[in-house]
N, CA, C and O atoms as CSV, one atom per row, in Angstrom:
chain,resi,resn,atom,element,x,y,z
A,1,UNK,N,N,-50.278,115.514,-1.632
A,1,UNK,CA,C,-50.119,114.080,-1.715
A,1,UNK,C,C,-50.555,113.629,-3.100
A,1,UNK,O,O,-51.655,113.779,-3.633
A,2,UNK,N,N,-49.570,113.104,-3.520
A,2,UNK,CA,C,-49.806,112.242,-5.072
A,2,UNK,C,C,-50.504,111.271,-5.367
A,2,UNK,O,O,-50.085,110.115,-5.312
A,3,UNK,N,N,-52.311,111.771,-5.919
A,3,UNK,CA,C,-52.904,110.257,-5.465
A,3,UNK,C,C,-53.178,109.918,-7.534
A,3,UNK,O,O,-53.161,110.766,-8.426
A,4,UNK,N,N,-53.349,108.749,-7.629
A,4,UNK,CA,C,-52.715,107.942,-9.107
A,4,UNK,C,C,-54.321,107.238,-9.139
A,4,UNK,O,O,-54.637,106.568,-8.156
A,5,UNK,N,N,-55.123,107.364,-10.043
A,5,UNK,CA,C,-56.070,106.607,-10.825
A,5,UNK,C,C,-55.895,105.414,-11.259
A,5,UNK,O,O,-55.627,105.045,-12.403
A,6,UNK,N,N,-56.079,104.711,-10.157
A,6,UNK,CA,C,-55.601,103.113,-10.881
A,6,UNK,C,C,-56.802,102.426,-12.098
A,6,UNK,O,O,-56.544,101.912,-13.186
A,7,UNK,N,N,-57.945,102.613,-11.542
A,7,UNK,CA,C,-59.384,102.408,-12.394
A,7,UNK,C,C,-60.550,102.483,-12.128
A,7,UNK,O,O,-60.903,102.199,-10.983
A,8,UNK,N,N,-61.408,102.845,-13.004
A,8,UNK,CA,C,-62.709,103.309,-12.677
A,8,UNK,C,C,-63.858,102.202,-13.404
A,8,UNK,O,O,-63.997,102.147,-14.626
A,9,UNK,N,N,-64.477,101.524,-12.644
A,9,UNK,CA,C,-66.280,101.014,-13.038
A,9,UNK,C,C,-67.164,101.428,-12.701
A,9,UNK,O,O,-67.493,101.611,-11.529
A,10,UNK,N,N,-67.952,101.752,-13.982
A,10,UNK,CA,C,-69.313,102.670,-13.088
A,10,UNK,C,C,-70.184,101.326,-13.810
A,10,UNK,O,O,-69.770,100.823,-14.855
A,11,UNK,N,N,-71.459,100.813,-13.098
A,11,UNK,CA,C,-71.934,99.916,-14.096
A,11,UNK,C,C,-72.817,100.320,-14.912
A,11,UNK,O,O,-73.087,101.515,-15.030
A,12,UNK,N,N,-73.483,99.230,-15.699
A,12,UNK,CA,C,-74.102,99.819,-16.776
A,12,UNK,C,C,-74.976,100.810,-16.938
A,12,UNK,O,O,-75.160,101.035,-15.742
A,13,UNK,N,N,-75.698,101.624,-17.520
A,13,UNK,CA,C,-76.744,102.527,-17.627
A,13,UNK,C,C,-77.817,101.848,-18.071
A,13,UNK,O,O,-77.947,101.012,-18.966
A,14,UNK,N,N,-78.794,102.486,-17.071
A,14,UNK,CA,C,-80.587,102.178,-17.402
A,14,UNK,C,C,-80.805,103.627,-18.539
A,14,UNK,O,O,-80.354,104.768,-18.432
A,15,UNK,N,N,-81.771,102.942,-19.723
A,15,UNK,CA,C,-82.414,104.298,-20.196
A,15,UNK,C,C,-83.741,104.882,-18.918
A,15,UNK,O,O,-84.545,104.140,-18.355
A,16,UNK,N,N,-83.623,106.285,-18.751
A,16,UNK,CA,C,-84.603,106.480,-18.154
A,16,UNK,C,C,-85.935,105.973,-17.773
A,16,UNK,O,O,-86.417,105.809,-16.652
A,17,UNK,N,N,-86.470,105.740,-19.048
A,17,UNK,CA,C,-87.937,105.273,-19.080
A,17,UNK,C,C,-88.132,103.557,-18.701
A,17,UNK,O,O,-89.201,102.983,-18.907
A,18,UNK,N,N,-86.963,102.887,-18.139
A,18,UNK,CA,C,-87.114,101.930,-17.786
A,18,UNK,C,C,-86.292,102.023,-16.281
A,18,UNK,O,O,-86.298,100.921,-15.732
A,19,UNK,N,N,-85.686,102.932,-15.600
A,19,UNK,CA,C,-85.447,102.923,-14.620
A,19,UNK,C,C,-86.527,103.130,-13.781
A,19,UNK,O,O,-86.416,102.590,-12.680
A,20,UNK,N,N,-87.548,103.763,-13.989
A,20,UNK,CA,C,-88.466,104.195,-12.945
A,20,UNK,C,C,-88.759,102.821,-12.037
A,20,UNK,O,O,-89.198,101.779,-12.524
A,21,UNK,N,N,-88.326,103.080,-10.152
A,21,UNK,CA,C,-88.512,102.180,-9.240
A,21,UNK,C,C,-87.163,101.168,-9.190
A,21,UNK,O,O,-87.095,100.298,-8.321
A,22,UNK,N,N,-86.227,101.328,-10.064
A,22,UNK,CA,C,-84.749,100.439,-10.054
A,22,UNK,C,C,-84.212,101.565,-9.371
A,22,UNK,O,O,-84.509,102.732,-9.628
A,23,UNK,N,N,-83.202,101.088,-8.261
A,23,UNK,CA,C,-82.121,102.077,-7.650
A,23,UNK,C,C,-81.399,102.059,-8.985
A,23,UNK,O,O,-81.518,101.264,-9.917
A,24,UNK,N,N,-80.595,103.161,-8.850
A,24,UNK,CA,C,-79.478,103.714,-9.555
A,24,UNK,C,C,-77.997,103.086,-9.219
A,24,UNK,O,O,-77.652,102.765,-8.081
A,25,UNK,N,N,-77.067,102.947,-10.548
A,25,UNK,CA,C,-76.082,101.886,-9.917
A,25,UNK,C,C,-74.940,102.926,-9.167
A,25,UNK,O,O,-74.978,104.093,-9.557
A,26,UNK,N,N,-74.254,102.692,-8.454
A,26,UNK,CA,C,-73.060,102.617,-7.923
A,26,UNK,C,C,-71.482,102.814,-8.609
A,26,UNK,O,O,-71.061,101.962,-9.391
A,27,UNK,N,N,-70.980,103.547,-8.384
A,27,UNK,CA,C,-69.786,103.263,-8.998
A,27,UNK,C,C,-68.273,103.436,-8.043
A,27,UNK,O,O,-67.824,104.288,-7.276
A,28,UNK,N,N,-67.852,102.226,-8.536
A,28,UNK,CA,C,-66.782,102.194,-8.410
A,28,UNK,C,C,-65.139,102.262,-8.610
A,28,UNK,O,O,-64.582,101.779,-9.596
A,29,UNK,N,N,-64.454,102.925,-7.547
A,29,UNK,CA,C,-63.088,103.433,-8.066
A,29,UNK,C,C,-62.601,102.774,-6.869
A,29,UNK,O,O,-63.092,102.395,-5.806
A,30,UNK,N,N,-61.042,102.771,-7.625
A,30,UNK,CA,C,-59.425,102.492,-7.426
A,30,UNK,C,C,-58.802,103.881,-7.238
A,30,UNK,O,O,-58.732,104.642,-8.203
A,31,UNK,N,N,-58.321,104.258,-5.955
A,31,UNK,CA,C,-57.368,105.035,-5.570
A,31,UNK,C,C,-55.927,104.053,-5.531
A,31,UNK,O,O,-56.043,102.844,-5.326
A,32,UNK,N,N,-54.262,104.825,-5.792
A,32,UNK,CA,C,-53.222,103.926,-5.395
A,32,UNK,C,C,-52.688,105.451,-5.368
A,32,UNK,O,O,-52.635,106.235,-6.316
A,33,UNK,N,N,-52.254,105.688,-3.831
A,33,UNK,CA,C,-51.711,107.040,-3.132
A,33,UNK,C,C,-50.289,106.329,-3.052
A,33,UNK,O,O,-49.957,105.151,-3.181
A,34,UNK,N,N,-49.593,107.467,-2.795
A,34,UNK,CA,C,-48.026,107.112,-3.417
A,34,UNK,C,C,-47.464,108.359,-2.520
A,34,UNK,O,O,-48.142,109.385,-2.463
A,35,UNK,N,N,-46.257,108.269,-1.839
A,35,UNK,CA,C,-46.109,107.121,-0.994
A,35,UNK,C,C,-46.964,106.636,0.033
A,35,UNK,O,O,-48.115,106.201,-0.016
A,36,UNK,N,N,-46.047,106.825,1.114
A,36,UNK,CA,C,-46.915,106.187,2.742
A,36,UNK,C,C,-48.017,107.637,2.852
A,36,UNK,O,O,-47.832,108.794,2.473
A,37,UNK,N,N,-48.998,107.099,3.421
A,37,UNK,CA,C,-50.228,107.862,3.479
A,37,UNK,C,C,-51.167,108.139,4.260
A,37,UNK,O,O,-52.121,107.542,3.760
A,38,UNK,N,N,-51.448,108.546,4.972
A,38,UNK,CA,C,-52.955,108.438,5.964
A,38,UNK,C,C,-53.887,108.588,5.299
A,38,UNK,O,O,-54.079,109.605,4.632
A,39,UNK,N,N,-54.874,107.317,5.359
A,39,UNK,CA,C,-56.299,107.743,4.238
A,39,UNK,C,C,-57.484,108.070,5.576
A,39,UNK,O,O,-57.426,107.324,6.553
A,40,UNK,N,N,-58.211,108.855,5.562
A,40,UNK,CA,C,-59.448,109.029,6.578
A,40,UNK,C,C,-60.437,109.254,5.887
A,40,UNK,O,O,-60.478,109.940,4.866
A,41,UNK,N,N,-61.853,108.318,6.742
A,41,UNK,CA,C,-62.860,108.330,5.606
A,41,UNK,C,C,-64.146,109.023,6.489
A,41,UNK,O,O,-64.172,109.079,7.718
A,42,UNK,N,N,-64.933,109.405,5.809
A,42,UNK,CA,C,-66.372,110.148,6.358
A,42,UNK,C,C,-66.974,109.999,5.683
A,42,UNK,O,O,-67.096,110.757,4.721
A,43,UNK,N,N,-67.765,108.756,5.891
A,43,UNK,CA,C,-68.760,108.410,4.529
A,43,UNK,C,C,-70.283,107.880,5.239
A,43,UNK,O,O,-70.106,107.428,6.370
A,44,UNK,N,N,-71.324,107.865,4.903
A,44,UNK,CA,C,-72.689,107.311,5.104
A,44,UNK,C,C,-72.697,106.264,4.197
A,44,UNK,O,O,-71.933,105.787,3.357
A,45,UNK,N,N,-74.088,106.008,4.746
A,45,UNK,CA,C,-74.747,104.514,3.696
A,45,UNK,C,C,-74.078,103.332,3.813
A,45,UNK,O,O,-74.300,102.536,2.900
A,46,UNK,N,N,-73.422,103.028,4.555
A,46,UNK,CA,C,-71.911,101.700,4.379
A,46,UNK,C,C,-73.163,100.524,5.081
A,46,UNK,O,O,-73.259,99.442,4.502
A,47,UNK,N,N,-73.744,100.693,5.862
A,47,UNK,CA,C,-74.127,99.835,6.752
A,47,UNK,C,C,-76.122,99.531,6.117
A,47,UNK,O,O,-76.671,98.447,5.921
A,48,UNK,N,N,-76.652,100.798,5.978
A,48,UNK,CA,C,-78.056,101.094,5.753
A,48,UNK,C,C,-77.900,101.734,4.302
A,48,UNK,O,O,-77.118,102.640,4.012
A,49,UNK,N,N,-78.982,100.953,3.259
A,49,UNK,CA,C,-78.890,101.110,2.247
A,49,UNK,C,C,-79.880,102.425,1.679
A,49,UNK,O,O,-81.021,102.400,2.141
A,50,UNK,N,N,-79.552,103.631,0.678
A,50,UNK,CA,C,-80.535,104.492,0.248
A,50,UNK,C,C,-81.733,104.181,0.162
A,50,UNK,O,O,-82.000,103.406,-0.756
A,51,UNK,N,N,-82.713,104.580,0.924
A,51,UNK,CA,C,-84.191,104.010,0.756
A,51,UNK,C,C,-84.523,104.767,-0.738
A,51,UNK,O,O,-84.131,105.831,-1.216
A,52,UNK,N,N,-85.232,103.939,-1.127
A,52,UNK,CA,C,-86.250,104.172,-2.248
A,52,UNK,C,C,-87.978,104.884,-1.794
A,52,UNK,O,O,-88.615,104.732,-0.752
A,53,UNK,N,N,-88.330,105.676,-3.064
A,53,UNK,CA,C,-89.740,106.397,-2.186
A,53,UNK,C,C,-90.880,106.339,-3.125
A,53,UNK,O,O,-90.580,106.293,-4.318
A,54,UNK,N,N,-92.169,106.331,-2.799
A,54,UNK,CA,C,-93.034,105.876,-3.045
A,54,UNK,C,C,-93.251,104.327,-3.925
A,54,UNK,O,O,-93.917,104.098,-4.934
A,55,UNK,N,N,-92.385,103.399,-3.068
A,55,UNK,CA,C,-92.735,102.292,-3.079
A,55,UNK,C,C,-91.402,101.847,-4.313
A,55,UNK,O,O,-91.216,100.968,-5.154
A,56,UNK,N,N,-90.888,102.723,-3.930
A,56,UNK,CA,C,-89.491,102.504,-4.890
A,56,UNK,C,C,-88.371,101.886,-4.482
A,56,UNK,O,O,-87.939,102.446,-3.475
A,57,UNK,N,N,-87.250,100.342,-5.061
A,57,UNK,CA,C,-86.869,99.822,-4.432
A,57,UNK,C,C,-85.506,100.641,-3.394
A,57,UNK,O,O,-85.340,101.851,-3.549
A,58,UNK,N,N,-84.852,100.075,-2.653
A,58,UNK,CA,C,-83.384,100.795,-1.919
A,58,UNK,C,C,-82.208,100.640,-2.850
A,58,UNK,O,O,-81.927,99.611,-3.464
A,59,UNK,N,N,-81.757,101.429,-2.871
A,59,UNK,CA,C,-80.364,100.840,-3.651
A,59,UNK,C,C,-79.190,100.238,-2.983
A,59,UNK,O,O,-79.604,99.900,-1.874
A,60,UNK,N,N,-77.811,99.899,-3.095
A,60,UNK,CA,C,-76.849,99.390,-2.951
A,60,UNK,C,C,-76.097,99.966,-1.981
A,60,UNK,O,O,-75.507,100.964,-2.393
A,61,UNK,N,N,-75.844,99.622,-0.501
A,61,UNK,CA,C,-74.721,99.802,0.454
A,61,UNK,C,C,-73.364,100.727,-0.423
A,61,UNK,O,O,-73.185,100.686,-1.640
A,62,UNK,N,N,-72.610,101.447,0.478
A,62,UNK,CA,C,-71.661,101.919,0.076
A,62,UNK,C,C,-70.816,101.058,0.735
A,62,UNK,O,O,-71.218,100.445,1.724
A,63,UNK,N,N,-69.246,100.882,0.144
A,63,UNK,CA,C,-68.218,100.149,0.632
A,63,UNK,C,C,-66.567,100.530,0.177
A,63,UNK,O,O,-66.150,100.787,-0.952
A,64,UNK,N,N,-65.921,100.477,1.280
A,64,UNK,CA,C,-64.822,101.063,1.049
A,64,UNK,C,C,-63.988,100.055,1.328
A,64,UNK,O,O,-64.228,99.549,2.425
A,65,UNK,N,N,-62.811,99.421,0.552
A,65,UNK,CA,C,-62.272,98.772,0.662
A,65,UNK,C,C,-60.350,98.815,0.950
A,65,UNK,O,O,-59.814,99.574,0.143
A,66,UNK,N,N,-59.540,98.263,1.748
A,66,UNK,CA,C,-58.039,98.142,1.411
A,66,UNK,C,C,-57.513,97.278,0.945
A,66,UNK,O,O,-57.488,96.215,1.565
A,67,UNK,N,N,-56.999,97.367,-0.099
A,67,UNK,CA,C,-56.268,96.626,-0.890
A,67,UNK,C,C,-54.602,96.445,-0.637
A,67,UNK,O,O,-53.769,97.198,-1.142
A,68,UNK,N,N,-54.302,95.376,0.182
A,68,UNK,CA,C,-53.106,95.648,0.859
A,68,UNK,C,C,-51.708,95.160,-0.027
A,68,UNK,O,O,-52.073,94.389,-0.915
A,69,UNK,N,N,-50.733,95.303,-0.042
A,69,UNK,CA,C,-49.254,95.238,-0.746
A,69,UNK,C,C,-49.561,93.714,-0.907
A,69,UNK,O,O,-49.442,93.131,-1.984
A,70,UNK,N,N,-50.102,92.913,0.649
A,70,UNK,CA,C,-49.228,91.192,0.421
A,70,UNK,C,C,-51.339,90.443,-0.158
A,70,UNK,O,O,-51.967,89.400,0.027
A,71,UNK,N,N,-51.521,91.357,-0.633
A,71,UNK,CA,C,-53.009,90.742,-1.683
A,71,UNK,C,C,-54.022,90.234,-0.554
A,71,UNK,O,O,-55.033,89.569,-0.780
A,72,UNK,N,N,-53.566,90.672,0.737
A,72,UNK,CA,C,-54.598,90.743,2.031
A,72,UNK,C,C,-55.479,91.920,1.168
A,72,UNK,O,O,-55.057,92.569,0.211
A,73,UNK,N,N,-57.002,92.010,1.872
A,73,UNK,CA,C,-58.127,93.007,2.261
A,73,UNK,C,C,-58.881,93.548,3.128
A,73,UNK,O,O,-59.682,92.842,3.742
A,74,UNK,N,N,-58.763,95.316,3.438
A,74,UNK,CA,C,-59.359,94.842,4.565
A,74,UNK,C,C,-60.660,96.015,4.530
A,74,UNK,O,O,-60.597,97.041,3.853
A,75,UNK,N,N,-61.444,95.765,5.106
A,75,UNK,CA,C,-62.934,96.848,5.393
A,75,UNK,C,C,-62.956,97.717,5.853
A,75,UNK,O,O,-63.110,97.679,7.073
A,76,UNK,N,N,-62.807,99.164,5.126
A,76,UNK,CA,C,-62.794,100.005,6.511
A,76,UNK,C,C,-64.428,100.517,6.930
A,76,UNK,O,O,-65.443,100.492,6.233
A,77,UNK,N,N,-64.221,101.004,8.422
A,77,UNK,CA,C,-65.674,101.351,8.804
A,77,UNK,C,C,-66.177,102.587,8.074
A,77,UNK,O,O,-65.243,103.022,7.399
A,78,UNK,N,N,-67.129,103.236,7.950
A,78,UNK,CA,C,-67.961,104.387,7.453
A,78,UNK,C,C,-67.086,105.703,7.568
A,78,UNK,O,O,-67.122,106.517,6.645
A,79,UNK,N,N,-66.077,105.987,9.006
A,79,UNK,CA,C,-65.485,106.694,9.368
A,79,UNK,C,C,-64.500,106.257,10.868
A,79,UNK,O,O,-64.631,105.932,12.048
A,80,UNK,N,N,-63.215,106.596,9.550
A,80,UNK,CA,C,-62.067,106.308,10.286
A,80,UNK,C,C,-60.874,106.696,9.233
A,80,UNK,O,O,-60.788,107.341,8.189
A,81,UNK,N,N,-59.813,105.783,10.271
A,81,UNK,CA,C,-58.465,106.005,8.923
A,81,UNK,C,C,-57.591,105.056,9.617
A,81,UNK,O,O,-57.414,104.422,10.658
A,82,UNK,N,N,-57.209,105.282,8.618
A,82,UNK,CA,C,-55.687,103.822,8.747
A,82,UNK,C,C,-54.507,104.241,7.324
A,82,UNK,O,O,-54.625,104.854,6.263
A,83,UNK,N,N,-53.492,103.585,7.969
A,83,UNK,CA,C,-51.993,103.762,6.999
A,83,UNK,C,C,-51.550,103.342,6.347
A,83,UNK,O,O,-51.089,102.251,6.682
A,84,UNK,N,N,-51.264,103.844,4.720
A,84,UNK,CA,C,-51.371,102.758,3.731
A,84,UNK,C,C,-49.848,102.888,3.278
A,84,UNK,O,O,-49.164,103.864,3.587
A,85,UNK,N,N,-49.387,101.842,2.535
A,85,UNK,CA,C,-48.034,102.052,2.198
A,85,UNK,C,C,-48.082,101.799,1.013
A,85,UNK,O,O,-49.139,101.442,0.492
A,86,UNK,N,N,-46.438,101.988,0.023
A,86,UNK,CA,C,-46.013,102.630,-0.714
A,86,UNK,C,C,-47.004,101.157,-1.809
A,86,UNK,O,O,-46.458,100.068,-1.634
A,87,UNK,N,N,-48.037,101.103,-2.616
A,87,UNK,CA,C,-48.638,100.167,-3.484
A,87,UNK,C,C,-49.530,99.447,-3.579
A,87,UNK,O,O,-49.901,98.551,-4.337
A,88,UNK,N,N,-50.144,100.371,-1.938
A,88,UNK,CA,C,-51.491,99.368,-1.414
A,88,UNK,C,C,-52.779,100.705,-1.995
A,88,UNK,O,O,-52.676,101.919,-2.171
A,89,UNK,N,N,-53.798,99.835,-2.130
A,89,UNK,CA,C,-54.760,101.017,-2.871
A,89,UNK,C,C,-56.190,100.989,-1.816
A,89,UNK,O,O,-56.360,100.116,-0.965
A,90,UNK,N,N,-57.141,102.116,-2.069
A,90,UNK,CA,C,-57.931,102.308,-1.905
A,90,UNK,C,C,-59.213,102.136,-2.678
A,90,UNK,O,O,-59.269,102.944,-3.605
A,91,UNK,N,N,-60.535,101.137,-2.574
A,91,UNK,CA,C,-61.127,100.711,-3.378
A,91,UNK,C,C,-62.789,100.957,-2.521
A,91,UNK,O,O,-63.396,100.439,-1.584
A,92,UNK,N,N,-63.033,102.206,-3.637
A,92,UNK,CA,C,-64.489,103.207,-2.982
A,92,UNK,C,C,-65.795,102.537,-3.928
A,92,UNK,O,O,-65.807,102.939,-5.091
A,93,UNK,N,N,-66.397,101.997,-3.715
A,93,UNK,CA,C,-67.638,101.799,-3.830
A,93,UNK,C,C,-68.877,102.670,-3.155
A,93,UNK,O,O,-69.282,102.643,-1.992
A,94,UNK,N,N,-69.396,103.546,-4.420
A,94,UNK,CA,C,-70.278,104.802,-3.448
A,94,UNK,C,C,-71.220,104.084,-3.658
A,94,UNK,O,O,-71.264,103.141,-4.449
A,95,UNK,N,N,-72.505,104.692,-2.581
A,95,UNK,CA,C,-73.662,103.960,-2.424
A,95,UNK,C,C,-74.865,103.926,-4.209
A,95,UNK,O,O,-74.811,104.452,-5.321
A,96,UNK,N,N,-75.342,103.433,-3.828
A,96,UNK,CA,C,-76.397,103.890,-4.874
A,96,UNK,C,C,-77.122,104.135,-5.038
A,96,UNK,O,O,-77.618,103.009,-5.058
A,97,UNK,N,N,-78.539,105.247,-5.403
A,97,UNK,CA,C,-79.323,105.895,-5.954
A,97,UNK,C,C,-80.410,104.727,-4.951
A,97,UNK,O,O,-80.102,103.538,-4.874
A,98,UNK,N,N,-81.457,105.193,-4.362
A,98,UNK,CA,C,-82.684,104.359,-4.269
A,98,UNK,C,C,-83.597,105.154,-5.459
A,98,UNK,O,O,-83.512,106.303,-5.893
A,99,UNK,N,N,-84.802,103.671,-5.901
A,99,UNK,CA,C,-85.409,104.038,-6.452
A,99,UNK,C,C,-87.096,105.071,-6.520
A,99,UNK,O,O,-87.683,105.455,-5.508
A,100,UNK,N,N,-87.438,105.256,-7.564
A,100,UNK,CA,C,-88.645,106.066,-7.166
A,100,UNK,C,C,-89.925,105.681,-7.987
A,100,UNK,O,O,-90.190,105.897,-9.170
A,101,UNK,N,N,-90.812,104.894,-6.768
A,101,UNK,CA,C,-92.100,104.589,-7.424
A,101,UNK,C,C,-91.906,102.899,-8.044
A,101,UNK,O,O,-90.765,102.512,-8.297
A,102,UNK,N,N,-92.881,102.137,-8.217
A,102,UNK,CA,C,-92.795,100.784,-8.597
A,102,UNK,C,C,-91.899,100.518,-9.867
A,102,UNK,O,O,-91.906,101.236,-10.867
A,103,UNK,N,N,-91.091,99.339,-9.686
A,103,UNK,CA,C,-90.461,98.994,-11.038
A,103,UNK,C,C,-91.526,99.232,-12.311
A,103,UNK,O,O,-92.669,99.326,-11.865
A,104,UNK,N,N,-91.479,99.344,-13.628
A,104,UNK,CA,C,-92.069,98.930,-14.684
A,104,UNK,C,C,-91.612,97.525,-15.916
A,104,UNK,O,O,-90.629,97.043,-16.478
A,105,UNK,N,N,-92.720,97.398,-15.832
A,105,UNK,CA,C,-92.556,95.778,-16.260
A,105,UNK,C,C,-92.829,96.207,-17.868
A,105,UNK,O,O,-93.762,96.917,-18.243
A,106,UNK,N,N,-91.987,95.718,-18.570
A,106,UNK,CA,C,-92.117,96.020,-19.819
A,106,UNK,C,C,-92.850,94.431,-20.799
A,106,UNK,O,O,-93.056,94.495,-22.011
């Protein structure tokens, strides 16, 4: 199956020495599968966010999105599938990084 890179955001980068206790960001992609398609998903984190440890914050829900032909959207659950047609895309938001240990305050 012919799947097409529509676009990729990852967001910005922390330098290390100021991430300590910030979750880690998330990134997000654009799938557009070509033609008709069955997409099935098996994913965690959608609902409950990465805990953070020793007092380190959680990071960001994962989310998977459909991007439909008539500019409808729709949510899919953590795990499932549904049928996409010939221009509708797939839009993956992976979870993100929890953090480790208290923010630092500069």
């Amino acid at each position: 199956m012919p799947i097409a890179l529509a676009d990729r955001l990852v967001s910005s980068r922390i330098e290390a020495a100021h991430a300590r206790g910030t979750p880690l960001d998330a990134c997000r992609s654009s799938r557009r599968l070509v033609p008709q398609t069955t997409v099935t998903l098996l994913a965690d984190r959608r609902k409950s966010r990465p805990y953070g440890l020793a007092s380190g914050e959680d990071g960001a829900p994962g989310r998977t999105e459909i991007l439909r032909a008539d500019g409808s959207t729709d949510l899919m659950p953590s795990k499932g599938s549904t049928r996409l047609r010939r221009g509708e895309r797939v839009r993956i938001e992976t979870p993100g990084g929890g953090g480790w240990g208290p923010a630092r305050e500069d």
